[in-house]
C-alpha positions in Angstrom: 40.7 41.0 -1.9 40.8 38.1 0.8 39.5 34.9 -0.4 37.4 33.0 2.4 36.3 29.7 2.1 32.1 29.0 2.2 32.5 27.4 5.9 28.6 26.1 5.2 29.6 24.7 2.1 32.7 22.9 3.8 30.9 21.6 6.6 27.5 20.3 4.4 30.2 18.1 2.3 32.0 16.8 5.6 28.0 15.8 6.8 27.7 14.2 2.9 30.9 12.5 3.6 29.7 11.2 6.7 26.0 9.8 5.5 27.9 8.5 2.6 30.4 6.5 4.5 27.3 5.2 6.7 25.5 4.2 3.7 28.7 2.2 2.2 28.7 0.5 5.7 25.3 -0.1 5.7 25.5 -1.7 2.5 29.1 -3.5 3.2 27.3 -5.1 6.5 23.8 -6.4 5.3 25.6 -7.6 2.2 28.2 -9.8 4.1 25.9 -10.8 7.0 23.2 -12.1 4.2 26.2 -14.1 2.4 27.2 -15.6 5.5 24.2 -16.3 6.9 25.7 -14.0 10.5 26.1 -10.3 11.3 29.6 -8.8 10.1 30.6 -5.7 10.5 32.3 -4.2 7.8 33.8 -1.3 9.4 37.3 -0.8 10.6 36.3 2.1 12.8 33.9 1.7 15.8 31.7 4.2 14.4 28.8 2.4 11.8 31.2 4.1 8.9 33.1 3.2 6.1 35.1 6.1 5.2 36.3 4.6 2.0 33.1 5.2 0.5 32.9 8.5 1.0 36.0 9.8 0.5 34.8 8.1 -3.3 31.1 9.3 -3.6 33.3 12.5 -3.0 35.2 12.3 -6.0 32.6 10.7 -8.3 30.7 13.7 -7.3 33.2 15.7 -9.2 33.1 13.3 -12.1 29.4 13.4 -11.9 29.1 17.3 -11.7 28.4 17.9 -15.5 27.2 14.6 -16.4 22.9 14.3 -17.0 23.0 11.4 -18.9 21.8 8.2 -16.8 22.8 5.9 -19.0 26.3 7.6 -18.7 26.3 7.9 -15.0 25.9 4.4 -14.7 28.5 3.5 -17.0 31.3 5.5 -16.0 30.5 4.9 -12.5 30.6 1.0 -12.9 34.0 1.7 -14.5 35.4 4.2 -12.1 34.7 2.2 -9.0 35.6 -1.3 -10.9 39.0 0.2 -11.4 39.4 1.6 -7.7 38.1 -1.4 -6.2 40.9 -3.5 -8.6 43.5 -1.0 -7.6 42.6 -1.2 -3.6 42.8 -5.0 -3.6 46.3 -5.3 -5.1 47.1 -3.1 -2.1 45.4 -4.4 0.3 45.6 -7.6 -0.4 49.6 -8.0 -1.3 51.0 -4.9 0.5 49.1 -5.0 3.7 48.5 -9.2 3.2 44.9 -8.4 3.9 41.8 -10.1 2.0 38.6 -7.9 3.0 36.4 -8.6 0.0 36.7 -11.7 -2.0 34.5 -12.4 -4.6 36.0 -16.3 -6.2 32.2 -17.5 -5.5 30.6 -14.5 -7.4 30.1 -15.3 -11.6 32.1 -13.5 -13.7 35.1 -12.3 -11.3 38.8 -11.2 -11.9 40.9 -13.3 -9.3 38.2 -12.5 -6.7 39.4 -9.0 -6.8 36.5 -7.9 -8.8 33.6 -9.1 -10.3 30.4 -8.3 -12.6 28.1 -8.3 -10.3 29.5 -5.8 -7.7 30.6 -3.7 -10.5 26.8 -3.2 -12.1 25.4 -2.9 -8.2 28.3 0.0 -8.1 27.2 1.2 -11.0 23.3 1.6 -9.9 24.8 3.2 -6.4 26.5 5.6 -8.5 23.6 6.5 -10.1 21.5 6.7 -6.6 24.1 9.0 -5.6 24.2 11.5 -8.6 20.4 11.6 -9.0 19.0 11.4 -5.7 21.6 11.4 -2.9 23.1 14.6 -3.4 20.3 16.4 -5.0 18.9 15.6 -1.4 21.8 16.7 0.2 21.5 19.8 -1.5 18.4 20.5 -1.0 18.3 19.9 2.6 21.3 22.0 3.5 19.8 25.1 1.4 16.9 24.7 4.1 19.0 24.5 6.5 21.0 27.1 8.7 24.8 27.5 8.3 24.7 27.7 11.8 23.5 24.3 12.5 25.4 22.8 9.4 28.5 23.6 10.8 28.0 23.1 14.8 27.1 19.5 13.3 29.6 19.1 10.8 32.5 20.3 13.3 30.9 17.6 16.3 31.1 14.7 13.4 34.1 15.5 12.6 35.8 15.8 15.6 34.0 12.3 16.6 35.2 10.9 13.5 39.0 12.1 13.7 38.6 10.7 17.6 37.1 7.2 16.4 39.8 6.8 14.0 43.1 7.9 16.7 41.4 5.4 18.6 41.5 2.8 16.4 45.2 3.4 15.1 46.2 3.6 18.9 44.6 0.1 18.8 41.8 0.9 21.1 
């Protein structure tokens, strides 16, 4: 028996992937630009993308996947993302001496690193994305044609891989 992977499957989570890292851009960017008082974009790539957020609404998703509890969505997602966020800025910040988020002004912080407030608006975004997010994703790619799901995964991907070789090639 040959074992083949669900290619419609596949290519719906690469299109989840995708609106997820928009949505963690779009929040990223209206969040910064309303702190500074000016636009900022938040992306590294050209494309309107953060791929860091979904790369983790991907694997929250897995945490997620037999949790019903809101109340325990919210927490563990607060958590979850609190600790990642920690983790990435020791990185970021000390190994690649980058600072990209710094939260010293926001109540409640850790070293700037992380702070209360960011970690409760992760926590609600987790919650969006369990309960609404990708029941909506869901539903929308059951109604939709594996056919056209993975033409247009396969063109976003390919747009995305070439965004990102552009940006590494520092163009």
């Amino acid at each position: 028996m040959k074992l083949r992977p669900d290619t419609k499957k596949l290519s719906a989570l690469v299109l989840e992937f995708t609106v997820y890292s928009f949505i963690g851009w779009a929040y990223e960017t209206i969040l910064t630009s309303a702190v500074w008082g000016r636009f900022a974009d938040r992306g590294w790539l050209h494309l309107p993308i953060c791929p860091i957020y979904g790369f983790c609404a991907m694997a929250l998703l897995l945490i997620f996947r037999r949790m019903k509890n809101p109340a325990l969505i919210f927490a563990v997602g607060a958590a979850v993302t609190t600790a990642a966020e920690l983790a990435a800025s020791y990185v970021v910040w000390d190994f690649a001496d980058s600072r990209l988020w710094d939260y010293d002004n926001w109540a409640f912080n850790f070293q700037g690193r992380i702070a209360l407030g960011s970690s409760l608006i992760f926590g609600l975004l987790c919650l969006l994305l369990a309960k609404v997010l990708h029941p909506a994703a869901e539903y929308f790619s059951n109604k939709v044609s594996g056919r056209a799901i993975k033409i247009t995964a396969a063109i976003t991907l390919a747009v995305i891989l070439a965004d990102t070789a552009a940006v590494l090639a520092g163009l």
